[in-house]
Structures are given as C-alpha cells and as structure tokens.
C-alpha positions as CSV (number, residue, x, y, z in Angstrom):
1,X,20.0,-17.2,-24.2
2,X,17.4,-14.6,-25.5
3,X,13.7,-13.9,-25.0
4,X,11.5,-12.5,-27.0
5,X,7.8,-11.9,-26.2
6,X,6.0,-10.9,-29.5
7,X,2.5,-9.9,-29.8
8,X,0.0,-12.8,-30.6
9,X,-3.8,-12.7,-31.8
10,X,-6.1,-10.0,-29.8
11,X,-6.5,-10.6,-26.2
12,X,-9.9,-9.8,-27.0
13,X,-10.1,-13.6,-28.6
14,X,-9.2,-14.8,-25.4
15,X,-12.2,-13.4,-22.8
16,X,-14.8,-12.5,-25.3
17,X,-17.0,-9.2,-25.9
18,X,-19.4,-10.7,-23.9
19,X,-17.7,-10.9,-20.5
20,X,-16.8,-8.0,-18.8
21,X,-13.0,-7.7,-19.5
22,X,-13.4,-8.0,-23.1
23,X,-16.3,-5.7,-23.2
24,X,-13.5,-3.1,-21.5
25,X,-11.0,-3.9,-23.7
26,X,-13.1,-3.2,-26.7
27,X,-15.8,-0.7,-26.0
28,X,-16.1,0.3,-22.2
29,X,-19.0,-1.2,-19.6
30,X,-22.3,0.8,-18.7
31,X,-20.9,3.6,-20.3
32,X,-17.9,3.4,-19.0
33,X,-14.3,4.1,-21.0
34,X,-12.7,1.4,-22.2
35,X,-9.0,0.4,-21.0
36,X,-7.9,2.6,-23.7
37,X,-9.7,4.9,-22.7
38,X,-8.3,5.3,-19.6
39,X,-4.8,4.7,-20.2
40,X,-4.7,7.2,-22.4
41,X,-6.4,10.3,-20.0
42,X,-3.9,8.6,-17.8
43,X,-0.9,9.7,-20.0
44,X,-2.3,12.8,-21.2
45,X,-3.1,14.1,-17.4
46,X,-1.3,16.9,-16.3
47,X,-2.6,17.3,-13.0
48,X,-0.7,17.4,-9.7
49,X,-1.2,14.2,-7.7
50,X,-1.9,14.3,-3.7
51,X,0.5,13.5,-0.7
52,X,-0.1,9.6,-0.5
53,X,-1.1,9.8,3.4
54,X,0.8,6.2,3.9
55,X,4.2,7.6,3.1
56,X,3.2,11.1,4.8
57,X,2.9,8.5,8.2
58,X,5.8,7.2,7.2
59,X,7.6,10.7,7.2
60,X,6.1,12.2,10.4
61,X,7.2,8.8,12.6
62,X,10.3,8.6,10.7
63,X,10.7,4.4,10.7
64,X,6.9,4.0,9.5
65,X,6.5,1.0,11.8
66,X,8.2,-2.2,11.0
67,X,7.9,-1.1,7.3
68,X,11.0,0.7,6.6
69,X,13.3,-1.3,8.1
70,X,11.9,-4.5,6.6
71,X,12.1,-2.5,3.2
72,X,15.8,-1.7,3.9
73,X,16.7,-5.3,4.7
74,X,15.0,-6.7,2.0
75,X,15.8,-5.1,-1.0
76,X,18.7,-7.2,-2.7
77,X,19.7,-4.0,-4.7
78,X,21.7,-0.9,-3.5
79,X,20.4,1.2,-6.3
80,X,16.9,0.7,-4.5
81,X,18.3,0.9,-1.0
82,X,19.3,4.7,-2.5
83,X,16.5,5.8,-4.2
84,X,14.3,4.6,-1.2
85,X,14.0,7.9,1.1
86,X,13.9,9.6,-1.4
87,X,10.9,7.8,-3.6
88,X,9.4,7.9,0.2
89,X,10.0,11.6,0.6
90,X,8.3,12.3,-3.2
91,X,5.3,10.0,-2.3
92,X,4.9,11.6,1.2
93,X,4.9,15.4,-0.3
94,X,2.5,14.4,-3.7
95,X,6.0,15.6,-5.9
96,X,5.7,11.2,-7.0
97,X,2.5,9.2,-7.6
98,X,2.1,5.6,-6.9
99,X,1.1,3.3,-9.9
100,X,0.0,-0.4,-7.7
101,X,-1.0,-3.8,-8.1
102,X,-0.8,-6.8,-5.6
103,X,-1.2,-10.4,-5.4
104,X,-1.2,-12.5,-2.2
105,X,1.5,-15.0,-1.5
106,X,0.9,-17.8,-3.4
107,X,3.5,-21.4,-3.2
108,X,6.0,-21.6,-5.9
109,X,6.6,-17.5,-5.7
110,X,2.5,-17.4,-6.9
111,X,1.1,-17.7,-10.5
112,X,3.0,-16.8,-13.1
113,X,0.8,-13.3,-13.8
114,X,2.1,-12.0,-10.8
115,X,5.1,-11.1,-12.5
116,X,3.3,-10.0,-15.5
117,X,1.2,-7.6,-12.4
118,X,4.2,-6.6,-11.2
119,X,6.2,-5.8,-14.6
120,X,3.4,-3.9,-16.0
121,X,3.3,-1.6,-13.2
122,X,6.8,-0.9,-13.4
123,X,6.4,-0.3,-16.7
124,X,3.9,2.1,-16.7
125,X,5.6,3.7,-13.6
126,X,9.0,4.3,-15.7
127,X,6.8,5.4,-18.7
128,X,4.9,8.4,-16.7
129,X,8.6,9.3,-15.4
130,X,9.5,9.7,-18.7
131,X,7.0,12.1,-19.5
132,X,7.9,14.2,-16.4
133,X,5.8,13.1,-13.6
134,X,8.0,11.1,-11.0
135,X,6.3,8.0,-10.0
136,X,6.8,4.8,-8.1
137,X,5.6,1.2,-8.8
138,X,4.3,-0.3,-5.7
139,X,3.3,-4.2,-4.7
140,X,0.8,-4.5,-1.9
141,X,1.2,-8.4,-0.7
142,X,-2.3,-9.5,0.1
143,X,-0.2,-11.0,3.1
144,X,-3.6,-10.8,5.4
145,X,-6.1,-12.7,2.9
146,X,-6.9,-16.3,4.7
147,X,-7.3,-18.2,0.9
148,X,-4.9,-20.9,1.5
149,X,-6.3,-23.2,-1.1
150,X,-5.7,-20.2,-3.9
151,X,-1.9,-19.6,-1.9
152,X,-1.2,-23.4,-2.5
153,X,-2.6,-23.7,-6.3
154,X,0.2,-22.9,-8.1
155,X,1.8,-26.1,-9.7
156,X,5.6,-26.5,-10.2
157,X,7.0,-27.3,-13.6
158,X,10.2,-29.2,-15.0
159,X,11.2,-29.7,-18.6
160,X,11.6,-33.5,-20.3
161,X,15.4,-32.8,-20.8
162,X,15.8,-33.2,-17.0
163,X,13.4,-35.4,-16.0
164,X,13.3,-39.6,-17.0
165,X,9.6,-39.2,-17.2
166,X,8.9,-36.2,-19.8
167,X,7.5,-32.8,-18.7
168,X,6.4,-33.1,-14.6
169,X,4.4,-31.0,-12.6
170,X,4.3,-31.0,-9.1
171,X,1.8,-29.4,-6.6
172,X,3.1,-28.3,-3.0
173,X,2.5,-30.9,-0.5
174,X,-0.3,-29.6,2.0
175,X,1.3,-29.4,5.4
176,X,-0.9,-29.2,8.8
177,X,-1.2,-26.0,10.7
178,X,0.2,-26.9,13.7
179,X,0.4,-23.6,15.2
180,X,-2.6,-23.0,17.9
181,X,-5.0,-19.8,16.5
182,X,-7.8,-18.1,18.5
183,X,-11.1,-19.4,18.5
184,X,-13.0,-18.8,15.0
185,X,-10.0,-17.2,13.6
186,X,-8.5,-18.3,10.2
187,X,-4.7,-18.4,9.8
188,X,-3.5,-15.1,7.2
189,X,-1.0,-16.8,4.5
190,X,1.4,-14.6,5.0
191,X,2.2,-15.1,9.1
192,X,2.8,-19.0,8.3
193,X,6.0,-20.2,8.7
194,X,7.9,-20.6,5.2
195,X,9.2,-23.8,5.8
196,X,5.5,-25.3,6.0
197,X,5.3,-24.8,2.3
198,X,8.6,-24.4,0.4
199,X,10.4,-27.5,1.2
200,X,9.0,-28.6,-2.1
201,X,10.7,-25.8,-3.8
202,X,13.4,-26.1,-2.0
203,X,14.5,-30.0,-3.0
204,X,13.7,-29.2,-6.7
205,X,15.6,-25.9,-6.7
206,X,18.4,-27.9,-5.5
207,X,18.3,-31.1,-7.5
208,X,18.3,-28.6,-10.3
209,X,21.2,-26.6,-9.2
210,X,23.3,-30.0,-8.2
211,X,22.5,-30.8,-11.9
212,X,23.6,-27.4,-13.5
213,X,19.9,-26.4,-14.8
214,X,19.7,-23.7,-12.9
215,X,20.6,-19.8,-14.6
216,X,22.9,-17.8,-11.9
217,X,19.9,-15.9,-10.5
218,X,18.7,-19.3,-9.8
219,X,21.7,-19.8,-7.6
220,X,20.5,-17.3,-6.1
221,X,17.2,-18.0,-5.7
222,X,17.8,-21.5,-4.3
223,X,20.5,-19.8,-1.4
224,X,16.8,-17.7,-0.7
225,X,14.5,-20.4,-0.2
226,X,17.2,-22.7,1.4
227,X,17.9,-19.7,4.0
228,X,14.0,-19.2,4.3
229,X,13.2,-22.5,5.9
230,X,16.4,-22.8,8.0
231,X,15.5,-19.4,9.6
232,X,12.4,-20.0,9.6
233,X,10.8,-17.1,7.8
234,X,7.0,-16.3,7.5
235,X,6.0,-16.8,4.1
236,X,5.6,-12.9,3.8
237,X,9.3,-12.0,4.0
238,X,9.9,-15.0,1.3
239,X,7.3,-13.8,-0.7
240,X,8.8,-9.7,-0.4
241,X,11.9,-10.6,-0.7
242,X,11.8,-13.2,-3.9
243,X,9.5,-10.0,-5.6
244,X,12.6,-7.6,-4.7
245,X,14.9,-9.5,-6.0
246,X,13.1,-10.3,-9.3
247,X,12.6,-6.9,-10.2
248,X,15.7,-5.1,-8.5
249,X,17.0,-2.0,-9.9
250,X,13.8,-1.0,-11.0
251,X,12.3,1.4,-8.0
252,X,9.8,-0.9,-6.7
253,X,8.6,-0.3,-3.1
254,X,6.7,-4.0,-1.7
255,X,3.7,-2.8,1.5
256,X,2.4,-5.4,3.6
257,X,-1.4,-5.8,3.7
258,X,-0.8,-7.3,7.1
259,X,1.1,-4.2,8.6
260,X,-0.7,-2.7,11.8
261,X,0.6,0.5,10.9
262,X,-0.8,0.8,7.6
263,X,-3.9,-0.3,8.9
264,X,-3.5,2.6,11.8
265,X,-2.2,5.1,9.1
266,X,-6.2,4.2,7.4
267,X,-8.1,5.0,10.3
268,X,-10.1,8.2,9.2
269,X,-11.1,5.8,6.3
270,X,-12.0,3.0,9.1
271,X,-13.8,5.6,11.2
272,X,-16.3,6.5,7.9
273,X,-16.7,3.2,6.9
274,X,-18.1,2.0,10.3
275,X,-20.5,4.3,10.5
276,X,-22.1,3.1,7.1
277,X,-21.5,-0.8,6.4
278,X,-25.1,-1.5,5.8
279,X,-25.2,1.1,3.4
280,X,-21.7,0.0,1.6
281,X,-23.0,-3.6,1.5
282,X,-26.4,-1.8,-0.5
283,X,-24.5,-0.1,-3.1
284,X,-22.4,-2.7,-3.9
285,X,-25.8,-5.3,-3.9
286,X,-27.6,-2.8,-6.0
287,X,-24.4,-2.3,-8.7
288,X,-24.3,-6.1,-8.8
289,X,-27.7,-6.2,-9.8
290,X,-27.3,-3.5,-12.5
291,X,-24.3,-5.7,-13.8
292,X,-26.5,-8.7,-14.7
293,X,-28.5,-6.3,-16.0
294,X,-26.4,-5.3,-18.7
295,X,-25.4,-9.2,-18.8
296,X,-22.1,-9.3,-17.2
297,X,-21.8,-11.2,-13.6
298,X,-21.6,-9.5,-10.5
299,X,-18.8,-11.2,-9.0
300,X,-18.7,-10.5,-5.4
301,X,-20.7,-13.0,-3.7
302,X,-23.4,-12.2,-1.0
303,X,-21.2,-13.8,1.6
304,X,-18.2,-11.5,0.7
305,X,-20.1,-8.6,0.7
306,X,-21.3,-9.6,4.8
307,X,-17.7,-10.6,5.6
308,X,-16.4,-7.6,4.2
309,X,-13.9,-6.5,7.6
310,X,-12.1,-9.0,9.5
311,X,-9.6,-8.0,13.0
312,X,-6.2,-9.2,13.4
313,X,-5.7,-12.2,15.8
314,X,-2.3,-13.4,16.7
315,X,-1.5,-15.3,13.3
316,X,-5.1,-15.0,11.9
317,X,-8.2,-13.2,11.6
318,X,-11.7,-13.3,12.9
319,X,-15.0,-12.2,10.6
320,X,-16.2,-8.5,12.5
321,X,-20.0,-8.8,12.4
322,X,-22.0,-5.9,10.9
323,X,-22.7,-4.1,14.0
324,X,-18.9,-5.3,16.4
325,X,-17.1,-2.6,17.4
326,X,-12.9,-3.9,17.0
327,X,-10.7,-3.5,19.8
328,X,-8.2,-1.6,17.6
329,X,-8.3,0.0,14.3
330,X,-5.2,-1.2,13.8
331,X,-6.3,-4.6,14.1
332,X,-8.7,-4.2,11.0
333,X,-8.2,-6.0,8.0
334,X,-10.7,-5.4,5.0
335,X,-12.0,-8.2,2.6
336,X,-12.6,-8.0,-1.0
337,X,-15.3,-5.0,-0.3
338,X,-13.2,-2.5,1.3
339,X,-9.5,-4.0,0.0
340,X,-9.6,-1.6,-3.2
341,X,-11.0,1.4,-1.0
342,X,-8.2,1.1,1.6
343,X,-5.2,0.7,-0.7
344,X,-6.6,3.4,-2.7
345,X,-7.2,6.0,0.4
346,X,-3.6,5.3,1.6
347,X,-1.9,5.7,-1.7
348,X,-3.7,8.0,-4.0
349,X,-2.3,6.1,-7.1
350,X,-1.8,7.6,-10.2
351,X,-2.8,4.0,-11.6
352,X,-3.9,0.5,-10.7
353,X,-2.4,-2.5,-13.1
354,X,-5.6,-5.3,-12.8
355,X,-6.3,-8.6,-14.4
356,X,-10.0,-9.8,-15.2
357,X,-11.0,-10.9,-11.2
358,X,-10.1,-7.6,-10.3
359,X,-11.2,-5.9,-12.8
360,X,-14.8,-7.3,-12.3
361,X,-15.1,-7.1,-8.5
362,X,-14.1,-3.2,-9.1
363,X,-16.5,-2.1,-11.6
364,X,-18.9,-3.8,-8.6
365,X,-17.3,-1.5,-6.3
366,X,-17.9,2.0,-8.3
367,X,-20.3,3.3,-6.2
368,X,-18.7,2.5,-3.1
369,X,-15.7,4.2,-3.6
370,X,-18.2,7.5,-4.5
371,X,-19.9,6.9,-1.2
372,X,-16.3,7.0,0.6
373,X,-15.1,10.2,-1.4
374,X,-12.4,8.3,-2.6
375,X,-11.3,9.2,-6.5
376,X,-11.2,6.5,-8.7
377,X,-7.6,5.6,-10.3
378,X,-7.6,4.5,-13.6
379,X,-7.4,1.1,-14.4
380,X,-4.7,-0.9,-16.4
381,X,-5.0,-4.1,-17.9
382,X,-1.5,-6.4,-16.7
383,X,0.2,-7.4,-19.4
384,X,-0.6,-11.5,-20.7
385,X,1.8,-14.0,-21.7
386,X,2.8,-17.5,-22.3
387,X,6.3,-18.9,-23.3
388,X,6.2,-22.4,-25.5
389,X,8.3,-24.9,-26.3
390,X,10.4,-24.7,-29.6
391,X,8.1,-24.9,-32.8
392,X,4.9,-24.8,-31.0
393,X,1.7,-23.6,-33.1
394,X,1.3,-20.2,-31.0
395,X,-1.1,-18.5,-33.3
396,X,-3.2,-21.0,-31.9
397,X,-3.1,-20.4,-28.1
398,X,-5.4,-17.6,-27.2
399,X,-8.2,-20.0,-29.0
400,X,-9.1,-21.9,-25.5
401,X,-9.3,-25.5,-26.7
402,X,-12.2,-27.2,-26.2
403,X,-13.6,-23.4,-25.9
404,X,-17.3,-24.6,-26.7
405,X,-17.1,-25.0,-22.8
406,X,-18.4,-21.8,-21.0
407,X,-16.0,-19.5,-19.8
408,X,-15.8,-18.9,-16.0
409,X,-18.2,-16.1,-15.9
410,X,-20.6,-17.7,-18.1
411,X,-20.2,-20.8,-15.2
412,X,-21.0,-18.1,-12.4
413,X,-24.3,-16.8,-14.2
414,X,-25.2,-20.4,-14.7
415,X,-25.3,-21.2,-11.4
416,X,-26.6,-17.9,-10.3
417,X,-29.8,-18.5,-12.8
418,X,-30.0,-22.2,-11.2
419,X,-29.9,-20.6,-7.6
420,X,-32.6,-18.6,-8.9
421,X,-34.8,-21.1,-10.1
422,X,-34.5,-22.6,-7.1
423,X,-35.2,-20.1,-4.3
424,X,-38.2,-19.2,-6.4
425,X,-39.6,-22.9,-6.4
426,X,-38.9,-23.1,-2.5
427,X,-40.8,-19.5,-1.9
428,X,-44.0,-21.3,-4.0
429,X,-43.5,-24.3,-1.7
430,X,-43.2,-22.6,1.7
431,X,-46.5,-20.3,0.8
432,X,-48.5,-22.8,-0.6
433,X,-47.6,-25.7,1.6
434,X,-46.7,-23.8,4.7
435,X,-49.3,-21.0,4.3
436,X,-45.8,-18.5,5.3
437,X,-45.9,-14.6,4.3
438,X,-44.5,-14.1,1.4
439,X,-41.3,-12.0,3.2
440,X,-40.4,-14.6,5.4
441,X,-40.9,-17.3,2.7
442,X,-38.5,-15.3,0.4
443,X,-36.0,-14.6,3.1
444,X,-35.5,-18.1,3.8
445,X,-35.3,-19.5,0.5
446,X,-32.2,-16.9,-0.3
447,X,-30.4,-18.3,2.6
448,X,-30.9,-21.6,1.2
449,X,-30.3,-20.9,-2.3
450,X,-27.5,-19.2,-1.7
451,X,-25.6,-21.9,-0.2
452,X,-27.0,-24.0,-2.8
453,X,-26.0,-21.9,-5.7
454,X,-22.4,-22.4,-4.0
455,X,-22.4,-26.0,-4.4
456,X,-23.7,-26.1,-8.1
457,X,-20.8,-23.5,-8.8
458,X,-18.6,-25.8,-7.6
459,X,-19.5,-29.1,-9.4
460,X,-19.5,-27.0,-12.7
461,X,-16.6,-25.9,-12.2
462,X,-15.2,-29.3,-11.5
463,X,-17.1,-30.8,-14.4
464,X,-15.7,-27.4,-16.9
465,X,-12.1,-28.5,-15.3
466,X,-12.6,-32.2,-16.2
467,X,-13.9,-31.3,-19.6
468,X,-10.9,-28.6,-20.3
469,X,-8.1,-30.9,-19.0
470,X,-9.2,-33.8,-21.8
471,X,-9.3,-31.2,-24.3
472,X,-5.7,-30.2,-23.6
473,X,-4.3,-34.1,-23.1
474,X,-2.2,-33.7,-25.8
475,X,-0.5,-30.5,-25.0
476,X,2.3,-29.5,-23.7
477,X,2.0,-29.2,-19.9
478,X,4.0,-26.0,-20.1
479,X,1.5,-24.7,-21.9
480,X,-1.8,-25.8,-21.0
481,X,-1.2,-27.3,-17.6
482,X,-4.1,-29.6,-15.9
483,X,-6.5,-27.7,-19.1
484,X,-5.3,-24.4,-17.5
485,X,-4.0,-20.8,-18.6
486,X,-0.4,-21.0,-17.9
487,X,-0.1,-17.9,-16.5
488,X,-2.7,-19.1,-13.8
489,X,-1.3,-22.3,-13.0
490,X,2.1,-22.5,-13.1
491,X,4.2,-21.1,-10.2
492,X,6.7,-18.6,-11.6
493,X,9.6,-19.9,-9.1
494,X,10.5,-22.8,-11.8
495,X,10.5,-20.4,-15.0
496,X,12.6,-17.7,-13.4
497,X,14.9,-20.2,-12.1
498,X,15.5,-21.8,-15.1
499,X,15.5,-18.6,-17.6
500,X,16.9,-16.3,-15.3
501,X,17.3,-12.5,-15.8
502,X,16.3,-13.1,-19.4
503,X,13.0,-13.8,-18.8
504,X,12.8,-10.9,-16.2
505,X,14.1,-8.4,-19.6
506,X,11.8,-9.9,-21.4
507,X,8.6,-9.3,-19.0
508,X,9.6,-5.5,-18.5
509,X,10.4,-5.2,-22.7
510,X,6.9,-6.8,-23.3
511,X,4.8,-4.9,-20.8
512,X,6.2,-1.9,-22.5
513,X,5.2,-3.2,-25.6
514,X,1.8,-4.0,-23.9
515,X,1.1,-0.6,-22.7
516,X,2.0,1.2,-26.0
517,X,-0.1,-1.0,-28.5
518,X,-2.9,-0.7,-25.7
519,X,-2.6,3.0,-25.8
520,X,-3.5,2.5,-29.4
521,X,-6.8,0.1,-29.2
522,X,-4.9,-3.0,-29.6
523,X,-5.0,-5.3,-26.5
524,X,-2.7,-8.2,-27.3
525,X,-1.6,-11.8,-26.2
526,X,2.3,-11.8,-26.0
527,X,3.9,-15.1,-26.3
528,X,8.0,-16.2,-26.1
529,X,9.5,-19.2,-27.1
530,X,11.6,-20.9,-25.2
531,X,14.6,-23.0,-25.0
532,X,12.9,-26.2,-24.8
533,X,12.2,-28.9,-27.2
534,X,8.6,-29.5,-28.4
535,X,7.1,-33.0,-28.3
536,X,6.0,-34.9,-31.7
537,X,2.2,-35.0,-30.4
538,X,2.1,-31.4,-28.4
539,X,1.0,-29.1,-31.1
540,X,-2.4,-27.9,-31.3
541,X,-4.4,-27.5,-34.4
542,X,-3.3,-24.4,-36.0
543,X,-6.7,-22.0,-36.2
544,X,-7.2,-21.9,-39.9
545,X,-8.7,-17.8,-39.3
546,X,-5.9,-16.9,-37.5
547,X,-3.0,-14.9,-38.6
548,X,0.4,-15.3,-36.9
C-alpha cells in the first residue's frame, strides 16, 4: 500500500489572518518575523550552538538519573541504541543542537498531530544535518501536566469494512483513580497505571489483529499495549516507548517532564525564577494585554499565570503559592508559564516545532523569557494533515464547514469582552449601592468575573461544538469526527495500526515537503488518501474558489 501526502489549499485558509497563527504565517505579529521568517534565519545561521546543560548533567553523572537507562531500554531500534552516546556526547559539548517539540500523553497514543509534532522535528533535525550542523530531534512528554480530561480526548476510529455498523468511534472509558494522592495534590498523567486507560486499545487492537486488519507494525503494536497492561506500566513508558517505536531509526531522543533529575539539572533557572514570580506573572499580564491590543487573544488565563509552579507529590502535584518555599528543587514542576523557559534553559534548541496553542501562549511569554536571559529559539510551525477516504472532495477540507461559526480564539475574546462587561457593571453596583472604594470594588468584581468569564467560555464552546458537529453530520467520521479537525480528535493508535510504516514514510516525506514550501512563503494543508471506501452521502460541497 502507498501514501502520499500532497499539498492542499493554504493553511492560511484554515486559521485566518486575523488570529494569531495565521497572522505568523503570513506577515509576522507586533512586528515580529513571520514563520518564514524564522525558518529561514534558522537555516541560514552559521553560528555555533551552546553545551545543552541537560546532556552536560548527563555526562558528568554518567547514567543522568533514571534517564539513560530508561532511554536504552526503550528504544526498539539498535541503530538508536548506537547513535545514543554519541548524540548525548555532541549535545553535552554544543558540537549537536536540539531541534524539540512535546505533547503530553494523551489515550489512544494522543491526537493524531503528535506525530505530525514529532515528524516535523525530525525533519527539520535531519535537514540542518544536512547542511553541516549535527543536530538531534528531541520529544519532551508533558508526562507531569495534571489535564486528564485533554489526556483522555482522543477518540478511536474503525473503518465500515470491519465493522457491521459503518465507520465507529469510540472514546476511552473513564476509569476511577483508585490510587490514594496527598492532600490537594492532582494525579500527573503520566505516573498512572497504563492499564487504567488502554484496555480499550487493547481489545480493539486485538479484535483487529484476530481479524487480519492490522499492518505488521500493528502486530507489533498490539504485543506493546497487551505487555503494557499485564506489567503494569505507567502510562509514561507506553507513551515513550509507542513514540520510539513509531519513529525508530530516525535519531530521536524522548525526556521526561516528570524526571527529578531534569528538574535538578534546572536549578540555577529555579533559583532566578523564585526570586521574581511576581514580576514574571507582570510581564506576562502586561504582554497579554498588548496582545488584545493588536486584536489577537492572550491566551494564558489569569489562573495559569498564578499557578504557574507546582512540587512533585508521590504520583501527583500540589499548586506552590506565590511566596512557598518547595522542599526540593527537584521536586518543582512548572506550568504553562515557566514550561517553555525550562525546556528551553535545559536544552538550548536550535528550534522549537509548535502548533497554534503553543504558538499563542509563547508569543505571551516573549518578555519572560528576556527577563530570564534565556535566548529565544526560533519557532516552526508542525506540519498539518488529514488522510480521506477514496474519492473524497479534499480541496474542500481546510474550508471549516459551517465556518460562519467563530473560531476558537474569536470564542475566547468573546467571552473575555462578556467578562468585561460584567466586572464593570458589578464595580458600578458595589460603588453605588455599597458606597465601596473604587479599588476594592474593582478587585472584587475581577475575582468574580473571572470565574464568570470561565463559565461563559465554556457554554460557547459547547454551543460552537453542537453547532460544528451538525454541520459535519454528513461527513465522514474519519474526517471530521464529532465536527472536529481530525488531527485533534482522533487518536493516532488506530491509523498507525492500520497503515503501518506507510503512513510513518509518508509523515517524515510530507514534513519535508512542509518545511521546504514554508521556507518559501507557502504554508500548506497536506492531505493523503487512503485505502478506504468513501460513502455515497460523505462528500462535502466542493468550494467553487478553490483550486485542487
């Protein structure tokens, strides 16, 4: 079987000029480059990169913590088990950069665009090798993040041939934590027993293979899940070793964003940022603010900025107030504040491969990372894709159907306008009927609006889901599953088992493809088609301005 991803219509189509990611992929932001831009002062630099102070740890204590070993036992390739001291020993002495992206553990092996993360930066990784300057794609696996619901979203997917009832989809079934955790502490994904949420995967990767659906590295894949829950792995070392495996051969080193010793390794960083949270927390407020400004959304919210550092605890982790002192520094786990900062300190990347989220939350975090000292990487935009069924109208999937309903962003400013009506309304109220100062009356309104604002973002977003999901009835579930993005939705355990190592060739050929065309100003959708039947009714409306 082959695979082809070919370019589609511009991915510019898809998030609009006036979001932020679109505005990057055209033009730049606040006078910022543009992903061209930056991808190609990337390529043309001919600088010396820095000793990545992670693998220089690494070096000086000689097993790096638990981190070598686990590397060594999970890699399914000997080629990588080989080039492993040595890609250490290049990162450790700055003769190899690090291109990175990561992706917490997600059900189902995560969404689909992890791969698409994880190809990309082993594309661009093999592409600056090429031009003389070694360097190593690395995964960090937001293994410490406590976002179960977003860990259990992915959806499984099986084609009409083998199923009675057409196309199916299948959450993960939520299983109870039965495990005690400290008091106030939330349990990290990736300590959670594997078995509490991949006996799904597990009965449908072997009814497939008993039925002869499943590609060889399928067969493998359902030996990896079937010996995951009988040893009773934590969903961390399923998660590392299903990424391995997927893209063996190809160099790539997987870090744990649950390790102690990485965390340890990060303590100069640590020390600095205790000393000046409030001030972090300011910067980032204030470079919100001048987002919405220019009219893009400032997407970390003012609870994430004050819950910016958490501390390991047992199999969770607890919320360190602004002024705690933790136990350990090796016990410190940042939030979405200090993630980028951390991963960046420890591995002085040549690169970072990001998708929109990330994309927005960082251009939040600009100033932060000048307050830190820490140089800001260039940013890469992950490759995007979709595979269809056999005849479908894919010209026509970038255009969202339905799309007169707002985008995700344009839902966040909505309710951050309506939060703001609000909280001025209640200030009015408390002075005029209360007779309060005017500071006291605007601090408590923010604290209500703010919770508030939370629960209008919600029902819009439940309403937007309601809305997309009966503009996409008649779709293929493959392709727009429950009115989603594919690539969003669908866990990328059932495609790979079913395609197999084509699909993996034909990730890595189209992120090269991806990165050259983007070098050039064209950002692109990639689409494949795939080996499975179309339905009569499943075809959108072809986009009559469209090209194919």
């Amino acid at each position: 079987m082959s695979l082809i991803f070919r370019p589609g219509v511009a991915l510019g189509r898809s998030y609009g000029a006036e979001g932020l990611f679109g505005a990057w992929l055209e033009s730049g932001v606040l006078g910022g480059g543009s992903a061209s831009s930056e991808i190609q002062a990337l390529l043309a630099e001919d600088q010396p990169g820095s000793a990545a102070p992670l693998f220089a740890a690494v070096q000086q204590q000689g097993s790096g913590g638990t981190w070598w070993r686990t590397m060594q036992e999970d890699m399914s390739s000997s080629r990588d088990q080989a080039l492993l001291p040595d890609s250490v020993a290049r990162l450790a002495s700055g003769q190899a950069r690090a291109v990175i992206t990561g992706q917490q553990p997600g059900a189902l092996g995560g969404p689909l665009y992890t791969l698409y993360k994880v190809a990309t930066t082993v594309a661009l990784a093999h592409r600056l090798s090429d031009l003389g300057r070694p360097t190593v794609p690395v995964f960090w696996s937001g293994d410490d993040d406590d976002d179960l619901d977003e860990a259990l979203a992915p959806l499984g997917w099986q084609p009409r041939e083998y199923s009675g009832n057409g196309e199916e989809l299948f959450p993960v079934p939520r299983f109870r934590q039965a495990r005690s955790l400290a008091a106030g502490a939330r349990p990290c994904v990736g300590q959670l027993p594997a078995g509490n949420w991949s006996v799904r995967a597990r009965q449908w990767l072997k009814a497939m293979e008993q039925n002869n659906h499943l590609s060889p590295l399928g067969c493998e894949l359902a030996r990896l899940w079937r010996q995951a829950v009988d040893e009773n792995w934590s969903w961390s070392r399923l998660s590392r070793r299903y990424i391995l495996r997927l893209f063996a051969d190809q160099g790539l080193l997987v870090v744990s964003g649950n390790d102690p010793f990485l965390h340890r390794t990060a303590e100069p960083l640590y020390r600095r940022i205790l000393e000046g949270r409030p001030e972090l927390v300011s910067l980032a407020q204030e470079q919100g603010r001048h987002l919405a400004r220019g009219g893009f959304s400032h997407p970390i919210s003012e609870r994430s900025l004050h819950r910016h550092l958490f501390q390991s605890r047992g199999e969770g982790r607890v919320f360190l107030g602004m002024h705690d002192v933790p136990d350990d520094v090796a016990h410190l786990r940042p939030g979405v504040l200090l993630r980028s900062c951390v991963q960046d300190w420890l591995f002085r990347p040549a690169a970072v491969v990001v998708g929109p989220g990330e994309l927005a939350y960082l251009r939040q975090l600009d100033p932060v990372f000048a307050a830190l000292g820490i140089p800001r990487s260039p940013l890469v935009p992950r490759l995007f894709g979709w595979i269809v069924p056999r005849g479908f109208a894919a010209h026509g999937l970038p255009v969202r159907p339905g799309s007169s309903i707002p985008s995700a962003e344009r839902l966040q400013q909505l309710a951050r306008e309506a939060g703001q009506v609000a909280e001025d309304g209640l200030v009015s109220l408390l002075a005029r009927e209360l007779e309060l100062p005017p500071e006291a009356a605007r601090h408590l309104a923010a604290g209500r609006s703010r919770r508030w604002q939370r629960g209008v973002a919600g029902l819009l977003r439940t309403v937007a889901r309601q809305q997309q999901q009966a503009a996409t009835a008649a779709l293929p579930a493959l392709v727009w599953p429950q009115g989603q993005r594919q690539e969003r939705t669908l866990g990328s355990l059932c495609l790979a088992a079913l395609l197999g190592q084509p699909l993996l060739d034909a990730v890595l050929d189209a992120a090269q493809a991806h990165l050259q065309e983007g070098e050039q100003g064209r950002w692109h959708e990639f689409v494949a088609e795939g080996p499975w039947a179309l339905t009569e009714t499943a075809s959108p409306n072809p986009d009559p301005g469209e090209t194919p």
